[in-house]
Backbone bond lengths (Angstrom), bond angles and torsions (degrees), N, CA, C in turn:
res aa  C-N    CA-C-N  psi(-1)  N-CA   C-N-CA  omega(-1)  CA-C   N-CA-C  phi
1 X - - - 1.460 - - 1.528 109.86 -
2 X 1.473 119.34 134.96 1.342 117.88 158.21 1.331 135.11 -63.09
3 X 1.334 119.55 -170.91 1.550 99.27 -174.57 1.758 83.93 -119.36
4 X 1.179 133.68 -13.50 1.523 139.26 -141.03 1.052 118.71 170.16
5 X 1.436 135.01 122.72 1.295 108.70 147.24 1.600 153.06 -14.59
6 X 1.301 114.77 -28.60 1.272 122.88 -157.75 2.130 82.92 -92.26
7 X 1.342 92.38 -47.65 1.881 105.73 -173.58 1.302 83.84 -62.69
8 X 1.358 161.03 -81.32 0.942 139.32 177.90 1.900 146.09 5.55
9 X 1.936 86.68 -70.24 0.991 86.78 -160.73 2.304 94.16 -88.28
10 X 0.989 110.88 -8.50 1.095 115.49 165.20 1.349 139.01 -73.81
11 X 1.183 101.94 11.20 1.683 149.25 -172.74 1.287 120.08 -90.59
12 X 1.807 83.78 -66.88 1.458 114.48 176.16 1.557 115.27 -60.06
13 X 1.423 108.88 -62.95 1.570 115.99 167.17 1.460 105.77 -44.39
14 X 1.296 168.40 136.91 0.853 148.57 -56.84 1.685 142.84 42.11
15 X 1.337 85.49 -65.15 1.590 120.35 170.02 1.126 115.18 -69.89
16 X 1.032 122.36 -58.89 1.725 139.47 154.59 1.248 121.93 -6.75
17 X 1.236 123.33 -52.22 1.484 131.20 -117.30 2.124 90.37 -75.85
18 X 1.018 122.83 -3.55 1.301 142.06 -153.53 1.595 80.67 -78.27
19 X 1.547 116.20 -57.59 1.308 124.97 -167.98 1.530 128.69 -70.85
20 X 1.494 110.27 -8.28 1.125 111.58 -159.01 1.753 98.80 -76.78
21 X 1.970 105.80 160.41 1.279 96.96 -135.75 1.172 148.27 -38.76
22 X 1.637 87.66 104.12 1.837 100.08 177.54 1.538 103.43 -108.63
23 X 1.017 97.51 -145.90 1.833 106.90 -161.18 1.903 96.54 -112.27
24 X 1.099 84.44 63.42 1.696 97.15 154.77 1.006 141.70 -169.22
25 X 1.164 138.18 165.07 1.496 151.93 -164.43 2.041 105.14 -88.57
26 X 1.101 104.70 122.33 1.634 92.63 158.97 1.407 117.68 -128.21
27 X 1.609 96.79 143.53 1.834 109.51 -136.11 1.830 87.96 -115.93
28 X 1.376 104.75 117.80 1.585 91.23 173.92 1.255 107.62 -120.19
29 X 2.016 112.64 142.97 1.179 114.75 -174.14 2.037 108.48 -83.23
30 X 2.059 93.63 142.73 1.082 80.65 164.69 1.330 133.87 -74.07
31 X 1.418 121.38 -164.38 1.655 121.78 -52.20 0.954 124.03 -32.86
32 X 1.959 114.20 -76.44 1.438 134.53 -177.84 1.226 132.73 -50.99
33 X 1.527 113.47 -23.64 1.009 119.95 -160.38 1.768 117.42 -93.60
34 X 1.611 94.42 -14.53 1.359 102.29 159.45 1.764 141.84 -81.33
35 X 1.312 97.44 -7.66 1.600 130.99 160.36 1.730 102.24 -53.81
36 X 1.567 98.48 -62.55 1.602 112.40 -175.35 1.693 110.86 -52.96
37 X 1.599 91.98 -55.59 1.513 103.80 176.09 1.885 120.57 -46.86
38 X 1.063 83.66 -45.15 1.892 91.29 -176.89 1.592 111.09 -54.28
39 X 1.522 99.34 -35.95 1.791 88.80 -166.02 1.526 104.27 -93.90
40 X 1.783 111.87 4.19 1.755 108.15 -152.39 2.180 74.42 -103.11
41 X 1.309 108.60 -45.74 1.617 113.84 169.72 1.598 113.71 -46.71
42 X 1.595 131.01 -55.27 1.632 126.03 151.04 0.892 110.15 -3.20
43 X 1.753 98.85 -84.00 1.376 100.47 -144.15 1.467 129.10 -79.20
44 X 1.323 103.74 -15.76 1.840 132.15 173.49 1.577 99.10 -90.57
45 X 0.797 142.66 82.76 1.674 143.29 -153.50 1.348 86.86 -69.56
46 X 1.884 116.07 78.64 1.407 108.85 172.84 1.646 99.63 -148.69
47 X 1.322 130.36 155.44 1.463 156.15 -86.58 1.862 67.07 -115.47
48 X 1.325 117.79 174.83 1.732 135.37 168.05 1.071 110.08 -156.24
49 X 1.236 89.19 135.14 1.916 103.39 -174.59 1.667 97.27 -136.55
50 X 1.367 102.29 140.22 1.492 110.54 160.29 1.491 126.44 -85.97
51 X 1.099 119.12 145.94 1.954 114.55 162.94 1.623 92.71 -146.05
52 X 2.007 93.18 139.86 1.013 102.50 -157.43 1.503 88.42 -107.81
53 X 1.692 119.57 126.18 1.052 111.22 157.51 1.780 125.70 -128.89
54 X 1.280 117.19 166.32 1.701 109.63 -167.81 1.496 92.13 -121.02
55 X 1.462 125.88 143.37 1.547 137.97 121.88 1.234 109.15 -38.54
56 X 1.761 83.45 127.67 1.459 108.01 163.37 1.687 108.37 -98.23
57 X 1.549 108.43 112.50 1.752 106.90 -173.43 1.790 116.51 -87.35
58 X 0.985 119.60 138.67 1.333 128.38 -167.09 1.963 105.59 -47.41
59 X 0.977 157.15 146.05 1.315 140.73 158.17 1.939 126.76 -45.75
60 X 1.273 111.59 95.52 1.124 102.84 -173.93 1.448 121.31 108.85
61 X 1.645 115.38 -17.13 1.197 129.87 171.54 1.594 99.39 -139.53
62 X 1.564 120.65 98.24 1.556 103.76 -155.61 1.727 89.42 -99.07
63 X 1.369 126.51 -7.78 1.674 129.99 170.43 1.277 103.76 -54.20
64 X 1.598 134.24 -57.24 0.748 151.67 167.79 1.562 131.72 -38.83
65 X 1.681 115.85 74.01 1.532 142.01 -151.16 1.667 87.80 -76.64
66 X 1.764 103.64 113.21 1.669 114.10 150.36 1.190 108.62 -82.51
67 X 1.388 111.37 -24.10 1.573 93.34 -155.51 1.445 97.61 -177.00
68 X 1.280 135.74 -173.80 1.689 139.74 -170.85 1.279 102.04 -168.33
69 X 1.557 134.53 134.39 1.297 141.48 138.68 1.159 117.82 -108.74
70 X 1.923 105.76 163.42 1.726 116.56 -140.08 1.656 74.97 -114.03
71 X 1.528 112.75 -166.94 1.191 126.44 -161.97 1.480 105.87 -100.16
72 X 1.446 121.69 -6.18 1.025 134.71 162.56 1.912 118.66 -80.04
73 X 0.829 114.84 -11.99 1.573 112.55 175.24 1.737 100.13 106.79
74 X 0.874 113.98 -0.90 1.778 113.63 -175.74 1.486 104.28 -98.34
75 X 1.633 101.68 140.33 1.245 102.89 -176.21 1.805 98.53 -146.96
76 X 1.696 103.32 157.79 1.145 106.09 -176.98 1.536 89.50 -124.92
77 X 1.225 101.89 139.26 1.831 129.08 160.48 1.621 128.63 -86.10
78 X 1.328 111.47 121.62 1.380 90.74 165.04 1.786 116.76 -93.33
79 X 1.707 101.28 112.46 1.108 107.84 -161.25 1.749 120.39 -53.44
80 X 1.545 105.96 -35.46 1.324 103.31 -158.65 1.454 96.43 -74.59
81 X 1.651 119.87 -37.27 1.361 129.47 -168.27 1.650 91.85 -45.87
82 X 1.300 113.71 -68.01 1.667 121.21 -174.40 1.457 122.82 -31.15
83 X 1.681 88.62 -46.22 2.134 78.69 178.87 1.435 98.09 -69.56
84 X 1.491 121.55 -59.29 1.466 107.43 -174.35 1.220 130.94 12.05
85 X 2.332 84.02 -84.09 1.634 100.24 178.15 1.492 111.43 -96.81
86 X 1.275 105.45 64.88 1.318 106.53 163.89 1.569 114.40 49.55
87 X 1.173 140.43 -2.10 1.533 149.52 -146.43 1.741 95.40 -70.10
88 X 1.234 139.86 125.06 2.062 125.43 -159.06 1.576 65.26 -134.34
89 X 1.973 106.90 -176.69 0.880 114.52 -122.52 1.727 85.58 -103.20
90 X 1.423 105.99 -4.18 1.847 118.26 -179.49 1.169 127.00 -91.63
91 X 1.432 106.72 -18.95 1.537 128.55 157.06 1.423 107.73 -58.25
92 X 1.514 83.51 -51.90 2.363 99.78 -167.05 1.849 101.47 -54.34
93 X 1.328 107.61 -28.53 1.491 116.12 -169.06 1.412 124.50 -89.09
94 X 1.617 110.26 -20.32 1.432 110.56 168.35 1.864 97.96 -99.97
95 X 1.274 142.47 -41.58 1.475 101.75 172.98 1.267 104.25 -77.97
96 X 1.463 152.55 44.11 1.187 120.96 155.33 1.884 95.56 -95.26
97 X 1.347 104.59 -29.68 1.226 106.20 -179.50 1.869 119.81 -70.26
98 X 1.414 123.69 -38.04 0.882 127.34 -177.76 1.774 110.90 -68.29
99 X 1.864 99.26 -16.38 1.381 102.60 -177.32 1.737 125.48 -77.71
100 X 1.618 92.34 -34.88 1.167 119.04 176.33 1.665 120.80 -58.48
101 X 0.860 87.60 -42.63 2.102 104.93 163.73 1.324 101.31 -42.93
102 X 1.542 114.86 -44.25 1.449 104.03 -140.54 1.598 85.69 -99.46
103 X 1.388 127.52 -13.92 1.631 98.47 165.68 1.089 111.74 -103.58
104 X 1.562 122.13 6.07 1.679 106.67 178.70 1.605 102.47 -61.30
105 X 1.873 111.86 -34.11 1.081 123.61 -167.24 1.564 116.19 -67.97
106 X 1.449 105.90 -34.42 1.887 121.18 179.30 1.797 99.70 -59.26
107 X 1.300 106.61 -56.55 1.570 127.43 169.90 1.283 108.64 -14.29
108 X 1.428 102.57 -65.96 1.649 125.76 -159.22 1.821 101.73 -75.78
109 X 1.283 100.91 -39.99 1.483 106.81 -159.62 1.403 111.17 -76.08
110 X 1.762 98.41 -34.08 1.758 108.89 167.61 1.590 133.67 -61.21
111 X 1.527 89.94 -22.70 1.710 101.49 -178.01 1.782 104.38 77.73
112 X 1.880 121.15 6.45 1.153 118.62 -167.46 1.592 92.85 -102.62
113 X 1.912 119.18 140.02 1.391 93.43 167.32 2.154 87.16 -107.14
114 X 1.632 77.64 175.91 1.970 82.04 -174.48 1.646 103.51 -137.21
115 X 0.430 143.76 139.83 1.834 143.01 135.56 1.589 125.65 165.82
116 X 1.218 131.14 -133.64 1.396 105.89 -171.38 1.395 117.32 76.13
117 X 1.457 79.43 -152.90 1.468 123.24 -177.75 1.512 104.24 -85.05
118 X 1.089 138.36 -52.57 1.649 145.83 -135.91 1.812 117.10 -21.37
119 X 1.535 98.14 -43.96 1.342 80.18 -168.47 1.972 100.17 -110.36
120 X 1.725 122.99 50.12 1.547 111.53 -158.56 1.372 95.22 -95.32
121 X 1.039 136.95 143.04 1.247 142.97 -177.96 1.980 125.71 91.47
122 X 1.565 104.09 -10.02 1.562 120.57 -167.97 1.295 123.33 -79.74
123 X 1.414 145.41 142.75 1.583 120.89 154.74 1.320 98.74 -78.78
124 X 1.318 94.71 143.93 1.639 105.82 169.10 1.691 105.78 -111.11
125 X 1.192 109.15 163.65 1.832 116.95 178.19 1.567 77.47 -145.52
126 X 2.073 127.34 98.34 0.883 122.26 132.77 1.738 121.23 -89.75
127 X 1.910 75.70 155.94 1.610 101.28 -158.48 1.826 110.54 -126.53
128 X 1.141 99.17 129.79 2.073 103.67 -170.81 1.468 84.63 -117.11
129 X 1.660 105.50 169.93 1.361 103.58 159.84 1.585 123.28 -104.88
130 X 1.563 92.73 19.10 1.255 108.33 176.57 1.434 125.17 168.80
131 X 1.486 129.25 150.82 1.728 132.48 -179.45 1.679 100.98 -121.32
132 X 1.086 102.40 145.42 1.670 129.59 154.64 0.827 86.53 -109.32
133 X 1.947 109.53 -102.30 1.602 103.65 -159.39 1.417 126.88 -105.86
134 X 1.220 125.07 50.02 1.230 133.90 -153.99 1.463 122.98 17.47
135 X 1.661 131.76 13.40 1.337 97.58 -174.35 1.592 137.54 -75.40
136 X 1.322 92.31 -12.86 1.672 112.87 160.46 1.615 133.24 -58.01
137 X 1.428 107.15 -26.13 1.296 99.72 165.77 1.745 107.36 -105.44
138 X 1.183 109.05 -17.06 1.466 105.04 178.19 1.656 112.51 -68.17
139 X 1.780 126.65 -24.50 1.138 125.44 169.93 1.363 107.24 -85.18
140 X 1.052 127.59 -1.22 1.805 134.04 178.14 1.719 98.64 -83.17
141 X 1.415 116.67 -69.45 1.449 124.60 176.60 1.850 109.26 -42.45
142 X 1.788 101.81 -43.66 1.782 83.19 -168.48 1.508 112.86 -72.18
143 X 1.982 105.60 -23.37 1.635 104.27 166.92 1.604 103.51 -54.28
144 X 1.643 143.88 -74.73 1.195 151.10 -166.69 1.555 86.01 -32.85
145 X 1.006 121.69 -62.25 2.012 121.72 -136.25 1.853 85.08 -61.53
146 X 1.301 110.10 -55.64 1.682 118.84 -177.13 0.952 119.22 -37.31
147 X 1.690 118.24 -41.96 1.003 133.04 -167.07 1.819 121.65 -86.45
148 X 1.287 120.85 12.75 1.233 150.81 -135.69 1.589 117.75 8.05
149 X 1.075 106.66 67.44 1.498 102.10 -172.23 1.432 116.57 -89.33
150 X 1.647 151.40 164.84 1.050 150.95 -113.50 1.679 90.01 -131.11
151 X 1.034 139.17 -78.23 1.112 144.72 137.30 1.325 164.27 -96.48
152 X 0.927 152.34 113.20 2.059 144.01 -143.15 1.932 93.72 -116.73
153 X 1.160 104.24 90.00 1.567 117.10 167.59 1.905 109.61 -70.33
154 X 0.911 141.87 128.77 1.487 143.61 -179.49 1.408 107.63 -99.47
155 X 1.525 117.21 92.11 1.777 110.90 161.92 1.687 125.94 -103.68
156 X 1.062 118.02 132.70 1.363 134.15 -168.80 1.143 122.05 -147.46
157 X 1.621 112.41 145.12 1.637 104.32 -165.32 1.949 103.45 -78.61
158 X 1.411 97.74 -42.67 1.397 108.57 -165.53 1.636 99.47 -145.36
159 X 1.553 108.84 142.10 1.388 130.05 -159.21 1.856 110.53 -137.96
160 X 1.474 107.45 159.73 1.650 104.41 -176.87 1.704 84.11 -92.45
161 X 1.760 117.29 143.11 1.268 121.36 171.97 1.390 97.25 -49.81
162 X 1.853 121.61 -64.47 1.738 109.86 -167.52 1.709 132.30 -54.17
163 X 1.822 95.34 -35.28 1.640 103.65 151.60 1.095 133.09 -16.27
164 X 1.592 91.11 -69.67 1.565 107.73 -178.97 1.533 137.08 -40.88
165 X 1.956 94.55 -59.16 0.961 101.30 -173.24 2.217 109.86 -88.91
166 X 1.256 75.55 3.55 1.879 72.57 175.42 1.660 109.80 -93.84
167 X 1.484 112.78 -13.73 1.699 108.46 -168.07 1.638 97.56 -119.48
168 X 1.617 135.20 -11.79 1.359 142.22 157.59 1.207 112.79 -21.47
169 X 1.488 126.34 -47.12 1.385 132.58 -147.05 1.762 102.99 -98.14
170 X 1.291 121.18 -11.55 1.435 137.35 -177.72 1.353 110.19 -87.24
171 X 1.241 114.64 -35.71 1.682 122.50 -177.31 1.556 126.91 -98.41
172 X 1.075 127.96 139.60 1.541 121.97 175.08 1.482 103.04 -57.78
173 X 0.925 125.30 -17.21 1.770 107.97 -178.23 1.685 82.70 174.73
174 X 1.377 85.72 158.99 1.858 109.49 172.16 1.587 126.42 -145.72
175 X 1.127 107.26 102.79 1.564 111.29 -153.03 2.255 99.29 -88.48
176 X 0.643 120.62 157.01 1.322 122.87 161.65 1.703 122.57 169.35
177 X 1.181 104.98 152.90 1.706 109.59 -173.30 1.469 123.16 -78.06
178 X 1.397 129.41 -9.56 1.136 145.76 -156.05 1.769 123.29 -163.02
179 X 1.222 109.88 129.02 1.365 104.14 -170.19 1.845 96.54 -152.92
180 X 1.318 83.62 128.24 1.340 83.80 -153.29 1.994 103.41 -132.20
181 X 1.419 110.66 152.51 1.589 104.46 -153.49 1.218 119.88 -109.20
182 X 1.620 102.43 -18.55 1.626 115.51 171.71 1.771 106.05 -115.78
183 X 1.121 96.45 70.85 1.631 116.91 178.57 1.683 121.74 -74.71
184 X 1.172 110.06 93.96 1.891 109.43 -175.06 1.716 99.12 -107.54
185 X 1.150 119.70 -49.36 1.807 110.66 171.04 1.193 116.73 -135.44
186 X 1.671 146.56 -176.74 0.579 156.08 87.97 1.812 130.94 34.49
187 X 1.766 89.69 -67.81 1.495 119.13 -153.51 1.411 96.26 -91.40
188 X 1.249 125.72 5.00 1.347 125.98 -170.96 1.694 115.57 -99.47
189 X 1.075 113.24 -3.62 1.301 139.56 161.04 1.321 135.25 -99.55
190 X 0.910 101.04 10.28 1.496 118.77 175.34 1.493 132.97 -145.18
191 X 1.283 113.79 119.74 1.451 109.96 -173.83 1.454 125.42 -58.25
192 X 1.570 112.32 -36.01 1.194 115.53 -172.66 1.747 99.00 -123.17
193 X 1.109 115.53 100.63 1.499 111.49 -172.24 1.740 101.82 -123.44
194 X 0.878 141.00 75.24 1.589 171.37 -161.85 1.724 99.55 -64.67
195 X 0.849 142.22 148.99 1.663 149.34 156.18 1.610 104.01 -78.75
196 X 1.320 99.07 106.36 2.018 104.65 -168.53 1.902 95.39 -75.31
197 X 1.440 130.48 121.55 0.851 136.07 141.95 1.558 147.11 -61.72
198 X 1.492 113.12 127.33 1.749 111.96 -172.29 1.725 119.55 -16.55
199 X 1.736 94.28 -49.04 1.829 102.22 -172.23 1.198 102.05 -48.94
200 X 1.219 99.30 -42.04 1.904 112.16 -153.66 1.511 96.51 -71.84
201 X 1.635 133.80 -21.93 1.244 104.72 -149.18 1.954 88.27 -100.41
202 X 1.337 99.68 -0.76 1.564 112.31 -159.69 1.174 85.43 -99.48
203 X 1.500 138.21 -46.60 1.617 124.50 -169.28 1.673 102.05 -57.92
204 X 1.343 109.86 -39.54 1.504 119.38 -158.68 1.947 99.97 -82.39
205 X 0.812 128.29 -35.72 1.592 125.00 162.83 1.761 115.28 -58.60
206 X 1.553 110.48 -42.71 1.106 114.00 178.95 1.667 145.79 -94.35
207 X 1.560 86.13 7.19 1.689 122.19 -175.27 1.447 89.93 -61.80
């Protein structure tokens, strides 16, 4: 167990050390995951960028990740989950829309603007402070892939074993300290796991 994010991602760097300043960008997902990002960017004396992305929650079970879109309008589905619950392609179209609201609004609230081009041509080393079911970094990578970027490295402190091996094959490499097989959150690994706030994610981009 960690003690924090920050103990975390200082953990993680370790592993790292391969990267330190090289020719890349490290991209942390919001909220939390840009906490991680800040200290894994330190210590690799390399550039930080945020991308804001949201879970898409199942109807009625909103923990329950179909799918995630990035701040760019791209979103990844988990397809099989979808037939399951029935999820068709008009369902898929009002939460992507109801989702989109909610980062035009993060956007606004961060004082960060995002889209474009920003990261076309870059390696990136994005960094979470954690996966269940990956759909959050898998809608982060299909924004990167669009965006033609050079490489998308995956760092994480702690990961679901099935995660792993289902989102491995998407990334040039996936580095992380922990992989773990009876995976229910995130927050379960950590002693002090805090709800990261907008200020916070804006003080920490703008430090």
């Amino acid at each position: 167990m960690f003690k924090d994010r920050v103990d975390a991602a200082l953990k993680l760097c370790q592993k790292l050390t391969f990267f330190k300043n090289g020719n890349f960008v490290v991209v942390g997902l919001t909220r939390g995951g840009v906490v991680t990002a800040k200290e894994v960017s330190k210590f690799l004396n390399l550039p930080l960028r945020a991308m804001i992305v949201k879970k898409i929650g199942a109807p009625g079970s909103p923990e329950l990740a179909i799918g995630a879109i990035a701040y760019s309008g791209h979103v990844f589905w988990n397809k099989d989950l979808c037939v399951r619950l029935g999820i068709n392609s008009s369902l898929k179209n009002i939460f992507w829309k109801d989702k989109q609201k909610e980062i035009n609004l993060l956007k606004k609230e961060m004082g960060i603007r995002l889209g474009g081009n920003e990261f076309r041509g870059k390696n990136v080393l994005l960094v979470d402070d954690g996966i269940a079911t990956g759909m959050s970094v898998l809608a982060a990578l299909e924004s990167l892939r669009k965006q033609k970027v050079k490489k998308v490295i995956l760092a994480v402190p702690v990961i679901a074993i099935d995660t792993l091996n289902y989102i491995k094959k998407y990334f040039d490499g996936v580095i992380y300290l922990k992989k773990q097989k009876d995976f229910y959150a995130v927050s379960e690994y950590y002693k002090d796991f805090p709800q990261v706030e907008t200020n916070e994610v804006s003080r920490l981009l703008t430090k």
